[in-house]
C-alpha positions in Angstrom: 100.9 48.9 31.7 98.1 48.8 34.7 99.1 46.5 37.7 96.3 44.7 38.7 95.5 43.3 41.6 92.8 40.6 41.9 91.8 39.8 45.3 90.4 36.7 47.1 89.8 34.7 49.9 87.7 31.3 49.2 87.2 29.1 46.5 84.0 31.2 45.6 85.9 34.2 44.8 88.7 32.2 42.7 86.0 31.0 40.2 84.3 34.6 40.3 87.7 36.3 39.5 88.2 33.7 36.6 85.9 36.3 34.8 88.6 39.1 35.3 91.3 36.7 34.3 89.4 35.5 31.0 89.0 39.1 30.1 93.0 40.2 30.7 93.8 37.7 29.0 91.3 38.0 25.6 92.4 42.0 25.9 93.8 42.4 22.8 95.9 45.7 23.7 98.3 43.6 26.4 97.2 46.7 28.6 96.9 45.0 32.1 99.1 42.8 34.3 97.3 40.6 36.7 98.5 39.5 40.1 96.1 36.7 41.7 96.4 36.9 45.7 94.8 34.6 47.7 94.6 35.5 51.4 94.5 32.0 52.7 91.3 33.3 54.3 89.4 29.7 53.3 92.0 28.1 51.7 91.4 25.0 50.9 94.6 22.6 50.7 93.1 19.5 49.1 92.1 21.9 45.9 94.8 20.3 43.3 96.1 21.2 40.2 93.1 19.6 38.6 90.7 22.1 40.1 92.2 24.8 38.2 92.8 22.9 34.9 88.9 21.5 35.0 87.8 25.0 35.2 90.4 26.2 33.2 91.6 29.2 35.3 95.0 30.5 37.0 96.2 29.5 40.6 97.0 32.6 43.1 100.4 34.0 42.2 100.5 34.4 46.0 98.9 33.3 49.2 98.8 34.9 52.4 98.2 31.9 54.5 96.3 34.0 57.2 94.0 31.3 57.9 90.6 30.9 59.8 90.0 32.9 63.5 88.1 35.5 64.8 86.7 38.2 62.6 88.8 40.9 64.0 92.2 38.8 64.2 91.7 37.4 60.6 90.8 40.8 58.8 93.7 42.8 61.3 96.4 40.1 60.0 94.9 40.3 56.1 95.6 44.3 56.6 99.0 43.9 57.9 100.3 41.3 55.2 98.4 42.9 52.2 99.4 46.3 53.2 103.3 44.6 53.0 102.4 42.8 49.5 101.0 46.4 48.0 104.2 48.2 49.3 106.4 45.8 47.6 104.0 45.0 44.7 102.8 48.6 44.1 99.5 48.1 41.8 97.3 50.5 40.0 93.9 49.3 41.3 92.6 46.3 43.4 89.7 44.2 42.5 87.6 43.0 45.3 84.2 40.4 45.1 81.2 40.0 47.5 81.1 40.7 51.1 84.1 38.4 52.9 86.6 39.4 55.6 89.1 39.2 52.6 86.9 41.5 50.8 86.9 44.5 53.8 90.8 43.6 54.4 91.6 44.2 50.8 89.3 47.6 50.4 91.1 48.8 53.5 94.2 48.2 52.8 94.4 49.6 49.4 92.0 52.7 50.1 94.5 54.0 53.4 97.9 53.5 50.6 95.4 55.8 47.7 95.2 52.6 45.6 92.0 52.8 43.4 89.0 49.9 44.9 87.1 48.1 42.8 84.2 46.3 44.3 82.5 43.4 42.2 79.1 42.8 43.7 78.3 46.4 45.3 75.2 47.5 46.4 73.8 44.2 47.8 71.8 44.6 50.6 70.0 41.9 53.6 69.6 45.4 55.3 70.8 42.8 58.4 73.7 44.3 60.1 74.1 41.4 62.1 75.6 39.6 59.2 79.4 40.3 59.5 78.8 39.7 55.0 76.2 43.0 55.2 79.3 45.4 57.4 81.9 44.1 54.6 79.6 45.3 52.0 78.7 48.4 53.4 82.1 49.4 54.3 83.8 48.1 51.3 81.5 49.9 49.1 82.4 53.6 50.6 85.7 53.4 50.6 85.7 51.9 47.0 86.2 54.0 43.4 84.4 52.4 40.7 81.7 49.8 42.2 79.8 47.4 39.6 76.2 46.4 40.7 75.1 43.4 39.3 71.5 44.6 39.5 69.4 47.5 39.4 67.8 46.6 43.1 71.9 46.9 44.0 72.5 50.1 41.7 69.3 52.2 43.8 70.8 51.2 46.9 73.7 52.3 46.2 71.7 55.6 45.5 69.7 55.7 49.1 73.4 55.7 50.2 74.5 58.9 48.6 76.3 57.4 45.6 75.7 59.9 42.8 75.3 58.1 39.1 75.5 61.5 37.3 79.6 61.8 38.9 81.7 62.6 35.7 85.6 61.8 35.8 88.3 61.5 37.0 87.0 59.0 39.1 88.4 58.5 42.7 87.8 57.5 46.1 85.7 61.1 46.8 83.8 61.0 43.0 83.6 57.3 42.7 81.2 56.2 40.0 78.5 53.8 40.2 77.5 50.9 37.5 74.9 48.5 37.2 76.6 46.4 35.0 75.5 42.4 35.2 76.5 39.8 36.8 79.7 38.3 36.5 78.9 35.0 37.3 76.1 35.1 34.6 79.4 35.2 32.4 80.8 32.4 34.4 77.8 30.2 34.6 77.7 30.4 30.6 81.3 29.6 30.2 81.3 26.6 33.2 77.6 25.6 31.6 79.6 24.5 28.7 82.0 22.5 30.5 80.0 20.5 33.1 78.2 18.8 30.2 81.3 16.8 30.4 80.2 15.4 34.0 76.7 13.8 32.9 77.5 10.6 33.9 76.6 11.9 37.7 72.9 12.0 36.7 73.3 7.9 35.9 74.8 7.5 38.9 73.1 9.4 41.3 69.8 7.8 39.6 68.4 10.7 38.6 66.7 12.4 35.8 66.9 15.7 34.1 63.9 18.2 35.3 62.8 14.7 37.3 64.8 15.8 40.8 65.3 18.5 43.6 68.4 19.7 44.1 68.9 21.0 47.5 71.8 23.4 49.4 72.3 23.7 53.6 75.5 25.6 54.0 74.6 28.8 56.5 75.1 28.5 60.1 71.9 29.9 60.7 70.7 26.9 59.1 73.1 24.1 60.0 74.0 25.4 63.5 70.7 25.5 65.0 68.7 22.0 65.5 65.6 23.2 65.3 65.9 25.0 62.1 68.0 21.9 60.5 65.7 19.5 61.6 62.7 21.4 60.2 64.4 21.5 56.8 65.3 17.9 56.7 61.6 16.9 57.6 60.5 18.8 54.9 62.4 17.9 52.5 62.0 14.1 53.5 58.1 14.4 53.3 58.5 16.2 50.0 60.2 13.3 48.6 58.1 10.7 50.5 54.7 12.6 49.5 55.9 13.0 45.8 57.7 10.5 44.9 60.5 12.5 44.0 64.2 12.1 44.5 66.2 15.1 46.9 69.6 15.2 46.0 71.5 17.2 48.8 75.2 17.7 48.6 76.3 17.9 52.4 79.4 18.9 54.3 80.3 16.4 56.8 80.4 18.7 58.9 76.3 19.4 58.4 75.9 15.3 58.5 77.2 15.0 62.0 75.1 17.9 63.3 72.0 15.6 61.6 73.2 12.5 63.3 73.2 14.6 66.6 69.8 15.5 66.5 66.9 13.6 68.6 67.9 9.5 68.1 66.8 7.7 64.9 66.1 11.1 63.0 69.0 10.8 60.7 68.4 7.1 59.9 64.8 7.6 59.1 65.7 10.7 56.5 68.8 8.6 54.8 66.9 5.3 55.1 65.4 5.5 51.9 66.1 5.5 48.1 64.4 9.4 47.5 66.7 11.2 49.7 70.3 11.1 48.7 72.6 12.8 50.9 75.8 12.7 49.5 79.1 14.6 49.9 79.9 17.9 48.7 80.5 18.0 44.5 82.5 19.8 42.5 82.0 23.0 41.2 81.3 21.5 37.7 79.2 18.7 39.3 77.1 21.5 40.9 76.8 23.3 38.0 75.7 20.2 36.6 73.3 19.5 39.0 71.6 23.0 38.8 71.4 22.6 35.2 69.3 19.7 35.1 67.1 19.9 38.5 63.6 20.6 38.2 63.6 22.9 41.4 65.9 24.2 43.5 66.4 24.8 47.3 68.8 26.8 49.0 70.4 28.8 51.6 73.1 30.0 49.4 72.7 33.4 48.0 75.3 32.3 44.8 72.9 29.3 44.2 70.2 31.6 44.3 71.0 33.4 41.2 72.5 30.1 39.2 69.0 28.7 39.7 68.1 31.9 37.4 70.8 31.7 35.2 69.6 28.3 34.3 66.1 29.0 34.4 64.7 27.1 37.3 62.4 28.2 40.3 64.3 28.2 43.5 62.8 28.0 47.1 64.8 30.4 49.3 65.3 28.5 53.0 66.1 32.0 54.7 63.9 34.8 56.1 65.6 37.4 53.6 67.4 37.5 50.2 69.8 40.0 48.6 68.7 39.0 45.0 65.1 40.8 45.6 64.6 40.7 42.1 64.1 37.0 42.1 60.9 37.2 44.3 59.1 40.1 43.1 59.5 38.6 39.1 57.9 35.2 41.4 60.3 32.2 40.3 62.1 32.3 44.0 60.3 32.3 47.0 61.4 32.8 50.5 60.0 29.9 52.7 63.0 30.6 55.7 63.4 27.0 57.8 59.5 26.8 57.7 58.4 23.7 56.4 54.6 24.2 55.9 56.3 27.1 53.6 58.5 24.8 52.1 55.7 22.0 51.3 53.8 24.8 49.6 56.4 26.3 47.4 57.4 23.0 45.8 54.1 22.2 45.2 53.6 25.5 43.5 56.7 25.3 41.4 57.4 21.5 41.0 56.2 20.7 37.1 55.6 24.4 36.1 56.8 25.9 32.6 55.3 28.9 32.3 58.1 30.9 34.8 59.5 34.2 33.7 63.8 34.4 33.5 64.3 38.1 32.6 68.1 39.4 32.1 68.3 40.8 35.2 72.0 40.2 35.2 73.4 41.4 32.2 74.0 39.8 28.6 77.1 37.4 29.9 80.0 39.8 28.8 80.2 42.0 32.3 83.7 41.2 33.1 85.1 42.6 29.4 82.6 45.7 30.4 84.5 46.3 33.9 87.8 45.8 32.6 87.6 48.7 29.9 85.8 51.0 32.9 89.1 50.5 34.8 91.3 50.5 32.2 89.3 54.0 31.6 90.9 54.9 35.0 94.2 55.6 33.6 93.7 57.2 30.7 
């Protein structure tokens, strides 16, 4: 039997380690235990037993409860209490996702006690090591053993780094071996696809259409923490609607409402005075699912929604200077317009209405988690 560990720290990384979880438990040969830990690194109190019975996957078995602080006291205090939980827990291999503090703490940790890392999402690159998220990548990928690229851009950077895909086994922290394997959140967007259908009655009551909307994402401080930026966004997306006749929908934090309603007087009301722009509160991850499902374009600073506007076959404007999914714009359904709204006026214009956009499978065939849980298994054989 293989003691798993499956690592997170947000409510991002639950729903991409559902995919793990789905595939232990369809794995007919009863190989694998699983043992969810949460870090507490976002944790999110309000999320209720109905979260993980909409979505249909397990709560943490534990949680840390390190909480939020400063980058160095958060990950120093997720090293002290995971290297305690791996002591007393002793598991075979620990799954990590993405590019979060929890991410880095969990690589660490495991790598310094010789416990096989498995990083989901290697290779992704900003190449801007100011990002805290591009130092967690980087460090968690060279200190991991098997490392699963969802795409090919990921896989050659890997490469540039020294990785070397011809490495034969046994497989271990000095001959890891490298994949490009797809995207497990292609596998989750098809399985959650299925299930938001359920939540169509949002369209009615948001007013909205399917293919006849914007759907649009503000979550990165870079974004939401600097006025100038924020307010260029908002203006173009309110002239978008105003010009087109076309309804925004933006799912905002409150926290991102009250930096609006601080910028110069009357900005806010004019944006949310009208019927076109609907700022409402943040949805569910079935709602958004929903939401990106049915848009005609997308806009976002998020790089997860950036590659769910692909899954569902949708152009998607890009409101940062850079992207990891580089794939998106070369194939020319994403385009990076950063906080710029001349940029921004142009791209929807050039996507709104189109049909003749491109969707290759640049992210696999939507069965990558059964795929990286027979290369680990593979580990111990």
């Amino acid at each position: 039997m293989i003691r798993l560990v499956n690592l997170v720290g947000a409510r991002p990384q639950i729903i991409k380690a559902s995919a793990i979880s789905r595939a232990v438990e369809n794995d007919r040969t009863g190989g694998v235990e699983e043992l969810v830990v949460h870090t507490g690194q976002h944790y999110d109190r309000k999320m209720s037993e109905v979260f993980f019975e909409e979505l249909q996957i397990p709560q943490p078995h534990i949680n840390l409860d390190v909480g939020s602080g400063p980058h160095g006291r958060q990950t120093a205090l997720m090293i002290t209490r995971l290297e305690e939980l791996f002591l007393d827990s002793r598991p075979d291999v620990v799954v990590v996702y993405g590019d979060t503090n929890s991410t880095l703490a969990g690589a660490l940790a495991a790598s310094k006690m010789h416990i096989p890392v498995v990083h989901i999402e290697a290779g992704m690159r900003s190449f801007d090591k100011r990002m805290p998220e591009e130092i967690n990548r980087i460090m968690t990928d060279h200190v991991s053993t098997l490392l699963f690229s969802p795409t090919i851009a990921g896989f050659k950077n890997l490469i540039r780094e020294g990785f070397a895909p011809e490495n034969s086994p046994p497989y271990n922290i000095n001959n890891p071996k490298i994949f490009h394997s797809g995207d497990i959140m292609y596998d989750n967007s098809l399985f959650f696809g299925r299930l938001a259908e359920k939540k169509k009655d949002l369209l009615n009551d948001l007013g909205v259409q399917e293919d006849g909307f914007v759907l649009a994402t503000i979550h990165r401080e870079s974004n939401t923490d600097d006025p100038q930026r924020l307010k260029a966004i908002f203006s173009a997306l309110d002239a978008i609607a105003a010009d087109h006749s076309v309804p925004v929908v933006i799912p905002l934090h409150p926290r991102t409402v009250k930096a609006l309603q601080e910028l110069e007087e009357g900005f806010f009301e004019k944006i949310s005075g009208g019927d076109l722009l609907k700022i409402i509160p943040p949805v569910s991850y079935l709602e958004m699912i929903l939401l990106e499902k049915t848009a005609g374009l997308i806009m976002t600073d998020s790089g997860g929604v950036q590659k769910e506007s692909h899954f569902f076959k949708k152009a998607c404007l890009v409101l940062r200077p850079h992207t990891e999914w580089v794939e998106l714009t070369e194939n020319g359904n994403a385009l990076l317009t950063d906080a710029d709204p001349e940029k921004i006026q142009a791209g929807f214009e050039k996507y709104w209405g189109r049909k003749d956009l491109s969707f290759p499978a640049f992210y696999g065939d939507g069965h990558t988690a059964g795929a990286i849980l027979e290369e680990i298994k593979g580990l111990f054989i």
